[in-house]
C-alpha positions in Angstrom: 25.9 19.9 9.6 24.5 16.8 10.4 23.7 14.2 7.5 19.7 12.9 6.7 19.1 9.4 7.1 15.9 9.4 5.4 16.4 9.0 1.4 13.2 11.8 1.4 15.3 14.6 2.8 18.6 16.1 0.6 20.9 17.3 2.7 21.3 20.5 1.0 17.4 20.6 2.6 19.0 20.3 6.4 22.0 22.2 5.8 19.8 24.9 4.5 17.3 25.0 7.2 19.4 24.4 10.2 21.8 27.0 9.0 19.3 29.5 8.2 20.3 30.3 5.1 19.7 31.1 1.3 20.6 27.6 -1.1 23.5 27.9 -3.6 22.2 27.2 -7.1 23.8 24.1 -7.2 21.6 22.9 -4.0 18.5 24.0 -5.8 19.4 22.2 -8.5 20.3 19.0 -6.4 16.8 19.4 -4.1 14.5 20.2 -7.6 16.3 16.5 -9.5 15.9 14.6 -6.2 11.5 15.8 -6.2 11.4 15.3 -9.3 13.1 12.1 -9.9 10.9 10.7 -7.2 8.3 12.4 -8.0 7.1 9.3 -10.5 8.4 5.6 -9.8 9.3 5.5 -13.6 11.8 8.4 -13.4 15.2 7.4 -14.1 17.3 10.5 -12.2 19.7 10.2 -15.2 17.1 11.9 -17.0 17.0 15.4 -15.3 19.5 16.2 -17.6 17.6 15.8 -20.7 14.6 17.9 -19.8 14.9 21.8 -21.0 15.7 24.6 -19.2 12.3 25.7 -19.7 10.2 22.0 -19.7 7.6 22.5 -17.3 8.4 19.5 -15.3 11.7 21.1 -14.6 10.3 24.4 -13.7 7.8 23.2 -11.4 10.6 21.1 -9.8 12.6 23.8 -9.4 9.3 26.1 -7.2 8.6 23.4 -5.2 13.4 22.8 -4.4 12.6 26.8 -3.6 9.6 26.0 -1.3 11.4 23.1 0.0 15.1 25.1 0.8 13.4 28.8 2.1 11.1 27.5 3.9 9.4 30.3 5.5 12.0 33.1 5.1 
């Protein structure tokens, strides 16, 4: 599939959609650290890995990598 050149889209995100298929769990996990990392300037992405599995920040990252990869399906 082809590659983004915008640093705003994931791959996984284009792969997904031009595909027309569901993500793997390890492209929602890639899609929900890239919004949230971004999400605030201050965000180091290192730090995904030290929120819980059940921080809100996380779970709200991980809705909107679900939004984000179904799209409308």
């Amino acid at each position: 599939m082809s590659r983004s050149t915008s640093p705003l889209f994931v791959d996984a995100v284009i792969d997904c959609m031009g595909e027309g298929r569901a993500p793997t769990h390890e492209e929602m996990i890639i899609v929900a650290q890239h919004i949230w990392s971004y999400g605030a300037a201050s965000r180091s992405a290192f730090a995904w890995d030290s929120l819980s599995v059940s921080s809100p920040e996380r779970l709200c990252s991980m809705r909107a990598a679900g939004l984000a990869l179904h799209g409308s399906q």
